[in-house]
C-alpha positions as CSV (number, residue, x, y, z in Angstrom):
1,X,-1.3,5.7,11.7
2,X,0.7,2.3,11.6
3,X,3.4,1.2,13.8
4,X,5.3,-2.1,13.9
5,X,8.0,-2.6,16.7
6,X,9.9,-5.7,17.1
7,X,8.1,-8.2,15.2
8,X,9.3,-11.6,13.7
9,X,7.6,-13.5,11.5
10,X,9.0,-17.2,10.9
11,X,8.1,-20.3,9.0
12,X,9.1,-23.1,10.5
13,X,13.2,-22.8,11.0
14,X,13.1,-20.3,7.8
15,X,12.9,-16.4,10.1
16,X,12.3,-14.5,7.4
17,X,11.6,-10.7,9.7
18,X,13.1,-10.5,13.2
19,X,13.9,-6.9,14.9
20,X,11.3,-5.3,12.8
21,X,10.2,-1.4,13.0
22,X,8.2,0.5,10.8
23,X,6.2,3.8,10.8
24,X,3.4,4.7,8.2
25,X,2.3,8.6,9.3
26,X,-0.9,9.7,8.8
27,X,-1.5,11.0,5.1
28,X,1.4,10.3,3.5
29,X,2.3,7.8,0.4
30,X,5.0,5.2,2.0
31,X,7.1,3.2,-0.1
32,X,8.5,-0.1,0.6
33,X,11.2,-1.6,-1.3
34,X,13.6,-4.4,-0.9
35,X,15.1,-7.1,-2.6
36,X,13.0,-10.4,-4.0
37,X,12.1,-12.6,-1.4
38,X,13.2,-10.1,1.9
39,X,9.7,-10.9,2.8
40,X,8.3,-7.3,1.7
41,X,4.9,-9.2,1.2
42,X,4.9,-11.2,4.3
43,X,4.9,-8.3,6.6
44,X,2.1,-6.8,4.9
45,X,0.4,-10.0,5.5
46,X,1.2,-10.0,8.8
47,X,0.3,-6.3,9.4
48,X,-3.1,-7.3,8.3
49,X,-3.1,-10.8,10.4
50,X,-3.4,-13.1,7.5
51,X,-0.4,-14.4,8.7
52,X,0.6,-15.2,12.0
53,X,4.0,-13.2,13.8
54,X,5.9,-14.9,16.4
55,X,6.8,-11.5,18.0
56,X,6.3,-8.3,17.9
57,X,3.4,-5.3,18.4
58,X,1.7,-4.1,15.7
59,X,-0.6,-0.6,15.9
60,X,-3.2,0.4,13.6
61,X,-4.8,3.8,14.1
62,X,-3.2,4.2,17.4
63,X,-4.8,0.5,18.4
64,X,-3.1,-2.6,19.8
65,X,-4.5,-5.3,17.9
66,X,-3.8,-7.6,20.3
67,X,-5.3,-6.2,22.7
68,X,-8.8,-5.1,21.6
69,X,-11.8,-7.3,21.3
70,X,-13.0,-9.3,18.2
71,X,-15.9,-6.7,17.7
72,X,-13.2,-3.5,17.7
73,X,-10.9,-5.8,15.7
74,X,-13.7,-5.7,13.0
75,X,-14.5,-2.0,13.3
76,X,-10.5,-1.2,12.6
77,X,-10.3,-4.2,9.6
78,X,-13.6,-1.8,8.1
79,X,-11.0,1.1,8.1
80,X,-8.3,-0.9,6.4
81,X,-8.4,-0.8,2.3
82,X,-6.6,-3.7,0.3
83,X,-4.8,-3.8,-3.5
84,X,-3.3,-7.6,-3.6
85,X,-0.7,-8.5,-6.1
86,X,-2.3,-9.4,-9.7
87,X,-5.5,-7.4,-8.3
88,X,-7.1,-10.9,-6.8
89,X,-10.9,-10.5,-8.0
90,X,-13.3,-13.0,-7.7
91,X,-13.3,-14.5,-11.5
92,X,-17.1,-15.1,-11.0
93,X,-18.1,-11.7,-9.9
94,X,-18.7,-8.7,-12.1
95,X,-16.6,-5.7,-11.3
96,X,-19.9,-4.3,-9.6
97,X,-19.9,-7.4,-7.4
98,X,-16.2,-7.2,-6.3
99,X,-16.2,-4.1,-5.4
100,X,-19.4,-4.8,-3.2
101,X,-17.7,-7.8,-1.4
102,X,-16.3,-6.0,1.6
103,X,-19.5,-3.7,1.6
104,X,-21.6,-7.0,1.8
105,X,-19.4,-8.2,4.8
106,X,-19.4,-5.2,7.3
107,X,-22.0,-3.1,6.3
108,X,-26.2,-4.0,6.4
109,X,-26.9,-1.7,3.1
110,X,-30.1,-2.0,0.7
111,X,-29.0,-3.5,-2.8
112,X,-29.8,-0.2,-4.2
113,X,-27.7,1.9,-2.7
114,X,-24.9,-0.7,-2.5
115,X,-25.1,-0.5,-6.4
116,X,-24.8,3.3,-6.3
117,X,-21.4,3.2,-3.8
118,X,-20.3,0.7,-6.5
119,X,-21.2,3.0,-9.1
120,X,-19.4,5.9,-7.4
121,X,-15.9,4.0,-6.7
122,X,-15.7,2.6,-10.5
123,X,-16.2,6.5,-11.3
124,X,-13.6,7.5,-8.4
125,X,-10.3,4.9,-10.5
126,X,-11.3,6.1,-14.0
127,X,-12.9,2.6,-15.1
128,X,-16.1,3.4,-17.6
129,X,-19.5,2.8,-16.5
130,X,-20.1,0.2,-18.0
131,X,-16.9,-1.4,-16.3
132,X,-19.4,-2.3,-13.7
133,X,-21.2,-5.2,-15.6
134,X,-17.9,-7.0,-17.1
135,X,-15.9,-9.9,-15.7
136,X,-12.3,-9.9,-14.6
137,X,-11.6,-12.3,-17.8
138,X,-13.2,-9.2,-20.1
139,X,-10.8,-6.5,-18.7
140,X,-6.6,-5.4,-19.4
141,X,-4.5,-5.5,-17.0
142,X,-4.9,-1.7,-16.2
143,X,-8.8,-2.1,-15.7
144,X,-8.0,-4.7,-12.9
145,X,-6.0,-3.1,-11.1
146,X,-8.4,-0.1,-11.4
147,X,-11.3,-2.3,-10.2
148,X,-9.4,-3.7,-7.2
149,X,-8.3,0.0,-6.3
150,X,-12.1,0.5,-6.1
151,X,-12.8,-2.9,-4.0
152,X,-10.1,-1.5,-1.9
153,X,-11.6,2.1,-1.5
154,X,-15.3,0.6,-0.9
155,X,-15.7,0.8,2.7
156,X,-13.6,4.6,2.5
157,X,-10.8,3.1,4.1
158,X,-8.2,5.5,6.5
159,X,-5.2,3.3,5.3
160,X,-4.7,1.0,2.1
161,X,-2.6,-1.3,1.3
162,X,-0.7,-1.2,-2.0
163,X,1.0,-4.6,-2.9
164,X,3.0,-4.3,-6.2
165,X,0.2,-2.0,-7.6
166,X,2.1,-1.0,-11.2
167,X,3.3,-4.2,-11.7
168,X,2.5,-5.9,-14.9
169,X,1.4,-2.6,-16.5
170,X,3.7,-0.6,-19.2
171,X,5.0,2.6,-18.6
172,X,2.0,4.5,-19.7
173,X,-0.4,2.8,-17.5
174,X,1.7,2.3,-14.8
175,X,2.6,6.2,-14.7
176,X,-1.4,7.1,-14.8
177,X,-1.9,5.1,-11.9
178,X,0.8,6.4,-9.8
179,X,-0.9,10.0,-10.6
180,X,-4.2,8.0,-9.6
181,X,-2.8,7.1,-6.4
182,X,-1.6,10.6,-5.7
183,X,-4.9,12.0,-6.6
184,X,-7.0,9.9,-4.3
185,X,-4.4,10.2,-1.6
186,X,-5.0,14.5,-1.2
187,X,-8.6,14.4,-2.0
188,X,-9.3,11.9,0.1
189,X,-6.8,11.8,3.3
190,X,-5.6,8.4,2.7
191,X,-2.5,7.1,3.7
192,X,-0.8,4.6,1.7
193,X,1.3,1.7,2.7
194,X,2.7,0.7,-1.0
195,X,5.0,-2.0,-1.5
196,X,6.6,-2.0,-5.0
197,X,10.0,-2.5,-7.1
198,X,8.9,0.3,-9.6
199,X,11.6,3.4,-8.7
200,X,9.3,5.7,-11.2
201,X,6.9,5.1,-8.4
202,X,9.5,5.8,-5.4
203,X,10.2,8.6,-7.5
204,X,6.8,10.5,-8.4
205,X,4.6,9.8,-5.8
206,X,6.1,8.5,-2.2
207,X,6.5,11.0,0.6
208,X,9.0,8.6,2.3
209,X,10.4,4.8,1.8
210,X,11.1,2.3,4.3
211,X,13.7,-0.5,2.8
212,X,13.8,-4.0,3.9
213,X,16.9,-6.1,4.1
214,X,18.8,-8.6,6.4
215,X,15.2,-9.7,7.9
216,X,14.6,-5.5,8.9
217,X,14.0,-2.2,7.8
218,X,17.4,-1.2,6.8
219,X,16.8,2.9,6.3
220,X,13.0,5.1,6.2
221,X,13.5,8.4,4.6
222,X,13.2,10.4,1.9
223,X,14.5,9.8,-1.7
224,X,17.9,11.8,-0.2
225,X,17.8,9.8,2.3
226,X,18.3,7.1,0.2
227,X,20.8,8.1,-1.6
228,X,22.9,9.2,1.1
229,X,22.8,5.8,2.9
230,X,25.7,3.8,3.0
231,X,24.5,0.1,2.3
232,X,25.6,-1.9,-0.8
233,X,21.6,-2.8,-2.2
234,X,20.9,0.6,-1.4
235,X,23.6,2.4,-3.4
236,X,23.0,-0.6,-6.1
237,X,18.9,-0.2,-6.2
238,X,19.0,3.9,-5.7
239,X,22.1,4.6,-8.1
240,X,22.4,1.8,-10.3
241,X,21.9,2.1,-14.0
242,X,17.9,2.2,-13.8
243,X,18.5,4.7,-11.4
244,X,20.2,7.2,-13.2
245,X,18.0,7.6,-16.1
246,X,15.5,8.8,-14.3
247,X,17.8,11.2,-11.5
248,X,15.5,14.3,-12.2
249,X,12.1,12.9,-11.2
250,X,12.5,13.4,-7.8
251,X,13.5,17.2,-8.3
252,X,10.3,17.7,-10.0
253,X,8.1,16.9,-7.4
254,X,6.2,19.2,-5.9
255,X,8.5,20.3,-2.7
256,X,4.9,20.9,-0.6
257,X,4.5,17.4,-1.4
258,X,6.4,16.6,1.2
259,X,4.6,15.7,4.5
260,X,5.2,18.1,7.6
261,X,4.1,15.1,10.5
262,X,7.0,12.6,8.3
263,X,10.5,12.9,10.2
264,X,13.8,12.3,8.4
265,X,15.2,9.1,8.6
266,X,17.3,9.9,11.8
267,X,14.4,11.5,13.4
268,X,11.4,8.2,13.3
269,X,9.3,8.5,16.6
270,X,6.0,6.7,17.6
271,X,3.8,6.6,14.7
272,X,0.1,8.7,15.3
């Protein structure tokens, strides 16, 4: 589904990825973790060219981006679903009207039905009808992260891109949207690229993790995997205090949970 080989990305003198590779398989929930400021964001943003890379090839849905046309570039951006730190909508726009942006920019729709898709999505995160109608400024933090998921979901996107999706919300609401996540993930076949900090969410809900450090992807894996891998941050993220009041959440998960395509850590291969 995703697959990044080699790639640098560098301001300036500042390199902040070089050597980079990274696999996102095709229906699974992939966390990615690493400490602040390893650049966990950046690569997103270069994954989805909103940033330039000085190196590197980057596959989407089995696609060279570099080496398709602008038109096909569009068609695979259409299949691409976004969640931005902070939920980033448009404080003039209703929720209705955010989640209709991307709709607005690829597809040629009537108003009427674009008001119905809208309709559908803000049913599809949980958000009340009449969520559709309010402003960013009249919702909680949980209801805009709910109506960004939906933005993100409008164009029934193939992959989506999580960027710190429970952050900001308290346990509670934070834990209902992992199970969100989850939910839309097997009835709909996404897979998710999620980058977060939240181990309840590395815990519950990822098939694998990837975790960035020294400019790279250090280890991707399972939550054993993890815990087997001899790095200091690892170890200190994975077993540290935080870490241990939580050790049974990964045992509960559902063991056909896991994903048959997903290799072990020692076992990563061309991504589909």
């Amino acid at each position: 589904m995703l697959s990044v080989r080699d790639v640098k990305v560098a301001f300036g003198a500042n390199t902040v990825l070089e050597n980079l590779d990274l696999d996102v398989y095709r229906g699974e929930i992939l966390g990615f973790v690493g400490g602040s400021g390893t650049g966990k964001s950046v690569l997103m943003r270069a994954i989805l060219r909103l940033i330039p890379r000085q190196k590197g090839i980057i596959r989407i849905l089995g696609e060279d981006y570099d080496k398709v046309g602008e038109a096909r570039k569009v068609e695979l951006d259409s299949r691409l679903g976004v969640l931005f730190q902070q939920g980033a909508l448009f404080s003039s726009l209703t929720v209705r009207e955010n989640i209709q942006v991307p709709m607005r920019e690829y597809l040629d729709l009537p108003k009427k039905l674009m008001d119905e898709l809208a309709e559908l999505k803000i049913e599809m995160v949980g958000l009340a009808a009449d969520a559709a109608d309010k402003y960013p400024s009249e919702l909680s933090g949980g209801m805009i992260k709910r109506a960004a998921l939906a933005r993100a979901l409008a164009l029934d996107p193939d992959l989506v891109f999580l960027d710190e999706p429970t952050s900001g919300l308290d346990p509670i609401g934070a834990a209902e949207f992992d199970e969100l996540i989850a939910q839309l993930r097997d009835t709909l076949g996404l897979t998710v690229y999620m980058v977060t900090h939240d181990l309840d969410s590395l815990f519950s809900v990822c098939d694998r993790i990837a975790v960035l450090g020294q400019k790279h992807v250090l280890v991707e894996g399972t939550i054993d995997d993890m815990l087997a891998f001899d790095d200091p941050w690892v170890k200190s993220y994975f077993k540290g205090k935080r870490a241990r009041r939580i050790p049974d959440r990964g045992g509960e998960r559902d063991a056909g949970h896991e994903r048959d395509t997903a290799p072990a850590a020692s076992e990563k291969s061309e991504a589909n």
